[in-house]
Short mmCIF file of the C-alpha atoms (twelve columns), coordinates in Angstrom:
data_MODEL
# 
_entry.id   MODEL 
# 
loop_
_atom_site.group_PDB 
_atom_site.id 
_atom_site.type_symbol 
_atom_site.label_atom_id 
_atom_site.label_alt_id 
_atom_site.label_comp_id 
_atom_site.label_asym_id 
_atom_site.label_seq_id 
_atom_site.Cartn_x 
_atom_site.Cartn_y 
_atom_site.Cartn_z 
_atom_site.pdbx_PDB_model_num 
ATOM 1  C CA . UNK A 1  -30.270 -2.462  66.135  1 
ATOM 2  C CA . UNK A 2  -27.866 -2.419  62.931  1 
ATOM 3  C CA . UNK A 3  -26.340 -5.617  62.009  1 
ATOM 4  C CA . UNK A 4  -24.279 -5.869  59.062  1 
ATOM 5  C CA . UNK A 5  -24.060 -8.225  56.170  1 
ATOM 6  C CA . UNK A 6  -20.337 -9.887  55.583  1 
ATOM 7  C CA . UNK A 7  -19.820 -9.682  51.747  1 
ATOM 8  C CA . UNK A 8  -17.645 -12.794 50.089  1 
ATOM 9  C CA . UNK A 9  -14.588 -11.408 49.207  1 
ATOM 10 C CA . UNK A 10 -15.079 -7.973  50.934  1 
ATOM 11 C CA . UNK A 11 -13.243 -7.319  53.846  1 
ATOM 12 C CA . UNK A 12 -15.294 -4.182  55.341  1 
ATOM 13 C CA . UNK A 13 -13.594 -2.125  58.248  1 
ATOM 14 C CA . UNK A 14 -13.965 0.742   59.654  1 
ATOM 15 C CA . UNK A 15 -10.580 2.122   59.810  1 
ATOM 16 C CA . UNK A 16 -10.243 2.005   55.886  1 
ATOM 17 C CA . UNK A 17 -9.606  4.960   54.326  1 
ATOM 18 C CA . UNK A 18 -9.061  5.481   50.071  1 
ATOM 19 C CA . UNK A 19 -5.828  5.448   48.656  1 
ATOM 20 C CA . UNK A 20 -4.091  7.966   46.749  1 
ATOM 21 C CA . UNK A 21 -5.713  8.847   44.051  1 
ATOM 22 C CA . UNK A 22 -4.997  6.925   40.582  1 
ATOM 23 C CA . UNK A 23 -2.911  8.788   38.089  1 
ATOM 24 C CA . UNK A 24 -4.201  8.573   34.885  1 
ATOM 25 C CA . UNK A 25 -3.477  6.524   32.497  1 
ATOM 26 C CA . UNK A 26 -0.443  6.528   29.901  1 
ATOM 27 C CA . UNK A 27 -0.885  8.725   26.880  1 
ATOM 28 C CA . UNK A 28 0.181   6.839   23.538  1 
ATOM 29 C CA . UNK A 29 3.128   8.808   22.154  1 
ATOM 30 C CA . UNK A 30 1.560   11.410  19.679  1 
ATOM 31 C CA . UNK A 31 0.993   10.117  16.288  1 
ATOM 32 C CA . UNK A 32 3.135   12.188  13.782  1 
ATOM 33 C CA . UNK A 33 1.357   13.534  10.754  1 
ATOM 34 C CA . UNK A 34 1.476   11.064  7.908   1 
ATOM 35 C CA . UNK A 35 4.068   11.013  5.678   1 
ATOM 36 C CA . UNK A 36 3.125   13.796  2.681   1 
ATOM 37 C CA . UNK A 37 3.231   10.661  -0.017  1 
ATOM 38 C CA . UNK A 38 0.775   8.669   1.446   1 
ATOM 39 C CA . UNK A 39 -2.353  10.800  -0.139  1 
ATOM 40 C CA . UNK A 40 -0.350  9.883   -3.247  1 
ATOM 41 C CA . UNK A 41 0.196   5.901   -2.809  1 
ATOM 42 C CA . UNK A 42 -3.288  5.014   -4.207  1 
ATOM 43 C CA . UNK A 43 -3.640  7.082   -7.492  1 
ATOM 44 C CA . UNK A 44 -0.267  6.384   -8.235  1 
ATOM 45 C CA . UNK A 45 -1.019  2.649   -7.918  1 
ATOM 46 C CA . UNK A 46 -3.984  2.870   -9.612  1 
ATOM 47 C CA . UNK A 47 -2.205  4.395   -12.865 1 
ATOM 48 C CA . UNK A 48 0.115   1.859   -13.052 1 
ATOM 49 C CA . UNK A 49 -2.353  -0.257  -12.886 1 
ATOM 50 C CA . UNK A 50 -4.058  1.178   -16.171 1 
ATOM 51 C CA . UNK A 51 -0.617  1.310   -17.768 1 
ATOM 52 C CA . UNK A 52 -0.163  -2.620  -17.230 1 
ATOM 53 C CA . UNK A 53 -3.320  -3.258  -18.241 1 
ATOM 54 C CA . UNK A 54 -3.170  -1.284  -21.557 1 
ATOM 55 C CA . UNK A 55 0.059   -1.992  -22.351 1 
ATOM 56 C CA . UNK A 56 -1.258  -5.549  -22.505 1 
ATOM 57 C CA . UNK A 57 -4.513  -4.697  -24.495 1 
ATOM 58 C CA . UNK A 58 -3.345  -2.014  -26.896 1 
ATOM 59 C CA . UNK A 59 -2.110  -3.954  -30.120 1 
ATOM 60 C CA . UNK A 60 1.870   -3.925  -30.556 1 
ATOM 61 C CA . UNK A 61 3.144   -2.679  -34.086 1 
ATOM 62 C CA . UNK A 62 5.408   -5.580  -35.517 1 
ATOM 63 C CA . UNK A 63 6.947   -5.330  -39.258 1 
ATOM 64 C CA . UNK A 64 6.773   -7.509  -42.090 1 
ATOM 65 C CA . UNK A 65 8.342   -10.812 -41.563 1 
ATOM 66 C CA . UNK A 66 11.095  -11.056 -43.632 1 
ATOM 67 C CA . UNK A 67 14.077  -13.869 -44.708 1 
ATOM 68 C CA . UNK A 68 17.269  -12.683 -44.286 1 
ATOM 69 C CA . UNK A 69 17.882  -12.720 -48.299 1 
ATOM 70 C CA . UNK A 70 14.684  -11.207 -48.992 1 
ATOM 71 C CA . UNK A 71 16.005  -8.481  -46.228 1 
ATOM 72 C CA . UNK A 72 19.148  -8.352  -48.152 1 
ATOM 73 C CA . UNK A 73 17.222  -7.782  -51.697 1 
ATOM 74 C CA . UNK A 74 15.387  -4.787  -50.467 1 
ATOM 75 C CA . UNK A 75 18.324  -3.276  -48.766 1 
ATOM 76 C CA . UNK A 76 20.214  -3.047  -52.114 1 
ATOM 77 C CA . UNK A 77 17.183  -1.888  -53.838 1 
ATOM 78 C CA . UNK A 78 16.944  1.003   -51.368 1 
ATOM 79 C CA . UNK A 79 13.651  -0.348  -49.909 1 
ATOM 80 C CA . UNK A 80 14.842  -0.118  -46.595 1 
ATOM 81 C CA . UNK A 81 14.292  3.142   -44.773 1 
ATOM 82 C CA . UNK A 82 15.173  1.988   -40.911 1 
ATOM 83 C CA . UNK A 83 15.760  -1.593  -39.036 1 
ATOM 84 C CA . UNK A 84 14.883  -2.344  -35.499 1 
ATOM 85 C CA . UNK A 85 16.093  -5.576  -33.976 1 
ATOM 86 C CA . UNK A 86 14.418  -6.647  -31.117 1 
# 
């Protein structure tokens, strides 16, 4: 004799039959190729970088201090080759 065994949450007939069979999933739409400046982004970053940073470290050429008649004194002695104001 065959008995059967009543699952919970099954529902077991005879008459069942499968259902269509499932389509497959979505694709994701195809990734595009990256953009052709991304293999750039990083060493471009990384050399301003170095440019900040020695800009900062490298020592900045600055001129005598000079008063304004002392300025004027070399001037008319022909001292005085260039002036930059900054």
């Amino acid at each position: 004799m065959i008995t059967s065994v009543r699952l919970p949450g099954r529902c077991l007939t005879r008459s069942a039959k499968p259902g269509p069979p499932r389509e497959p999933p979505p694709k994701p739409p195809s990734a595009s190729q990256a953009p052709s400046w991304r293999p750039w982004l990083i060493p471009v970053a990384i050399m301003i970088t170095l440019l900040v940073v020695l800009g900062r470290i490298a020592p900045s050429r600055q001129g005598a201090s000079l008063s304004y008649s002392e300025f004027l004194g070399k001037v008319g002695a022909g001292q005085v080759k260039t002036v930059v104001v900054p």
